[in-house]
C-alpha positions in Angstrom: -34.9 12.1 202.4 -35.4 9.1 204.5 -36.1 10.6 208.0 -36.3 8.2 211.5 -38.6 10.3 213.7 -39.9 9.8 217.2 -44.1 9.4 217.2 -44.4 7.8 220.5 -43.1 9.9 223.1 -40.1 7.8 225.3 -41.6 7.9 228.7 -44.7 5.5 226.6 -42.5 2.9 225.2 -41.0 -0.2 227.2 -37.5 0.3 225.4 -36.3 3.6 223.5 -36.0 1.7 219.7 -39.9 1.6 220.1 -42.2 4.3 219.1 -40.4 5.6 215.9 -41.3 5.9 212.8 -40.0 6.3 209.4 -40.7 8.6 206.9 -40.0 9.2 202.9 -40.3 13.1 202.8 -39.1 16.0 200.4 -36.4 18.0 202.1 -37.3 21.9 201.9 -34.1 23.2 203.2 -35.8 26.4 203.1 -38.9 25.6 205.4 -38.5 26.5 209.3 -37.1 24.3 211.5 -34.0 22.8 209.7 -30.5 24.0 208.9 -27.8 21.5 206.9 -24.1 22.1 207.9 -21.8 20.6 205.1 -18.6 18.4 206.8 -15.3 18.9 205.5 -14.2 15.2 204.7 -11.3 13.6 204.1 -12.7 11.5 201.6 -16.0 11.0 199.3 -15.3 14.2 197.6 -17.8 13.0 195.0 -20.9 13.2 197.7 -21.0 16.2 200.4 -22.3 14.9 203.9 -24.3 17.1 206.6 -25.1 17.5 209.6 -29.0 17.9 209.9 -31.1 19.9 212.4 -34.3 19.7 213.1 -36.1 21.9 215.9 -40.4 21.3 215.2 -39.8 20.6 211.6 -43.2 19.7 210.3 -43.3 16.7 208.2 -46.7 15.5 206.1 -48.5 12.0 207.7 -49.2 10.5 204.3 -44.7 10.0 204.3 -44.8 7.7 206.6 -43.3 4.3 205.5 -45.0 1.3 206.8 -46.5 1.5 210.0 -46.4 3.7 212.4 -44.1 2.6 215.2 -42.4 0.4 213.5 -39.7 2.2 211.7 -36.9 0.6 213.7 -37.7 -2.7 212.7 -37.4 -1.4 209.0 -34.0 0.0 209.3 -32.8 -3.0 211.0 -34.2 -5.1 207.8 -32.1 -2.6 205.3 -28.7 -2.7 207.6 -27.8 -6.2 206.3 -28.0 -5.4 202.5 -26.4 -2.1 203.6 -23.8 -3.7 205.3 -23.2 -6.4 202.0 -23.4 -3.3 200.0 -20.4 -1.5 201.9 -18.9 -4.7 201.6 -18.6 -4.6 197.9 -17.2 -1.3 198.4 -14.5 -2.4 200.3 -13.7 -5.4 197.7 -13.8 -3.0 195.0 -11.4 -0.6 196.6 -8.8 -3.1 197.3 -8.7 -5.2 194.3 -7.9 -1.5 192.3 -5.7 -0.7 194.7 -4.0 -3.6 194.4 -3.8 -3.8 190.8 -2.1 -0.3 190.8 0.8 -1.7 192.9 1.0 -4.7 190.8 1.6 -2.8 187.7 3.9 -0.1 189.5 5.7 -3.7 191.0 6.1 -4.4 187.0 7.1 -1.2 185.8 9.3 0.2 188.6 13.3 -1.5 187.3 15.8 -0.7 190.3 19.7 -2.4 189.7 18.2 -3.9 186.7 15.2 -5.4 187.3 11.6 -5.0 188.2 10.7 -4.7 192.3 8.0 -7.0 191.8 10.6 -9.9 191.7 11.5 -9.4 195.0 9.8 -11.5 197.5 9.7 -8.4 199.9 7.2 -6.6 197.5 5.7 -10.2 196.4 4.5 -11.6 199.7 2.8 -8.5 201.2 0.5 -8.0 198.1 0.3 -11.9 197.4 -1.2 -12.0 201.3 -3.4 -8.8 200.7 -4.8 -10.6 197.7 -5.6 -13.8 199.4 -7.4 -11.7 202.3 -9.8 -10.2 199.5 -10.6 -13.3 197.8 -11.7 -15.0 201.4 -13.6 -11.9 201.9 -15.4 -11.9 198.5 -16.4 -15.5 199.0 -18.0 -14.6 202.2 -19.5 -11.1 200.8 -21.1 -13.9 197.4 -22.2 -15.8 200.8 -23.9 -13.1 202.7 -25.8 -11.8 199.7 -27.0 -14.9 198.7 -28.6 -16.0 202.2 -30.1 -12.6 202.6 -31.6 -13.3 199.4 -33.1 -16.9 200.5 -34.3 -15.7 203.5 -37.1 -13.8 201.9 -38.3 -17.0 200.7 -37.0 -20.0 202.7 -38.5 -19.5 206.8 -35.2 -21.9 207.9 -32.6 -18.9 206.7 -33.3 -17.4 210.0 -32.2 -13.4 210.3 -29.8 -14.2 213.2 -27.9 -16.3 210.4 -28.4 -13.5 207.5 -26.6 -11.3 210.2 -24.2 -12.4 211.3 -23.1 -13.7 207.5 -23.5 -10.0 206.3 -21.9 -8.3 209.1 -19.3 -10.9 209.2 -19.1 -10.0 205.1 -18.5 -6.5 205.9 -16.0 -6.9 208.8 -13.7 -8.9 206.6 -14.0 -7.4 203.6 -13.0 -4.0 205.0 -9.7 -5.5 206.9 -9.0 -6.7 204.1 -9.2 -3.5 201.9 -7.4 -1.6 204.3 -4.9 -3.8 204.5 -4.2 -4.5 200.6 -5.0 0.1 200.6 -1.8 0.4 202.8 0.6 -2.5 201.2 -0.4 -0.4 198.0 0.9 2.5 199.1 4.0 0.7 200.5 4.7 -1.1 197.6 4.8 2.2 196.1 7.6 3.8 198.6 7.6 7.3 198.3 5.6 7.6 195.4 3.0 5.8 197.2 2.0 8.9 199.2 2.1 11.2 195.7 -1.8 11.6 194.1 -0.3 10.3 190.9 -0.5 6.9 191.5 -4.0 7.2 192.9 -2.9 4.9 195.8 -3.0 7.2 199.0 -6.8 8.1 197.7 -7.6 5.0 197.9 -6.4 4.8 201.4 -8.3 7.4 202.4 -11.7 6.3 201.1 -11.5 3.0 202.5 -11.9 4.2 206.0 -15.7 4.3 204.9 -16.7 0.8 205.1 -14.4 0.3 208.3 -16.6 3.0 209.9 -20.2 3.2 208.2 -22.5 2.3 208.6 -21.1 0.2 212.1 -17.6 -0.3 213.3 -15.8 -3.3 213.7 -16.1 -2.8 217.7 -19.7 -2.6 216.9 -19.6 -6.5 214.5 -17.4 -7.9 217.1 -19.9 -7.0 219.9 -22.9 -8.3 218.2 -21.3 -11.5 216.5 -19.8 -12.4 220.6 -23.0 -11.8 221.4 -25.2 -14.1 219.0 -22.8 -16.6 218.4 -20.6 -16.8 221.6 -23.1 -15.9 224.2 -26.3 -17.6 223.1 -25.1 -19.8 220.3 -28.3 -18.8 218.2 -26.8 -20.2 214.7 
């Protein structure tokens, strides 16, 4: 487990990200001083998620990551992979889910013909499409300056986030979006497990929460680009 824990007490650091450390430590859920609680989802089935306690949970010093003090910093560095990473999710999530109600579009003959003639199915799909493409181009271009900026010192991080939390922001619209036009597209059978649609629904709630919030983007985009113009 990769553990964030506090080594500097609060009242000794000028702000409250400073003073913590990070750690790479073997979870012994049977030692003292932590209990798991499992969290009924409605999604991720595949991968339980807990809550964690700790209360004096006694860790070994030679897990610490890095230096000491300085485990902030690292997570920040990890957040914008993380955040092209959930990206990618999102993508792949709404290119399948769209391909479901493309087929179904093909298959499903009402007075004679297919519903995917009509422009009512057509134009909601064709839109949620478009929106994933845009989104992918800007995912390809989020990756690829994180990438540079570990070797070129004019990729600035400012730029590499704001590109990757832009990247995840629209790429997770843009599931959601082509998620829901899916399950439309399906009409009642959209909401059935058989088509697979409404699961995919479900799971891509992920990347519009984790690991930030589009609330969360929005602030911190206004705030490097509108405020102080640091691109």
């Amino acid at each position: 487990m990769i553990l964030l824990a506090r080594t500097t007490a609060l009242e000794d650091v000028k702000k409250p990200s400073e003073g913590l450390s990070l750690f790479y430590i073997d979870l012994d859920k049977s030692a003292p001083g932590l209990e798991l609680k499992r969290i009924a989802k409605m999604g991720g089935r595949s991968v339980d998620a807990n809550e964690v306690f700790f209360d004096n949970y006694k860790i070994p010093a030679d897990t610490l990551i890095g230096n000491e003090g300085q485990g902030f910093k690292i997570v920040l560095h990890g957040m914008n992979a993380e955040r092209c990473l959930l990206a990618g999710e999102a993508l792949g999530l709404g290119y399948v889910a769209l391909k479901r109600a493309a087929n179904y579009a093909r298959e499903r003959v009402v007075f004679g013909r297919p519903i995917g003639q009509n422009q009512g199915i057509q134009h909601p799909l064709a839109a949620a499409y478009m929106n994933l493409e845009a989104a992918k181009l800007a995912t390809y271009h989020a990756a690829r300056l994180y990438d540079r900026s570990k070797e070129d010192d004019s990729v600035t991080q400012h730029a590499v986030g704001v590109a990757c939390n832009s990247a995840k922001y629209l790429a997770a619209e843009a599931a959601f979006t082509a998620c829901e036009r899916a399950v439309m597209a399906h009409g009642g059978m959209g909401y059935a497990q058989e088509y697979h649609v409404e699961r995919y629904l479900r799971e891509c709630f992920v990347p519009r929460i984790a690991p930030v919030s589009k609330e969360m983007i929005m602030n911190f985009i206004g705030e490097k680009y509108v405020t102080h113009s640091t691109l």
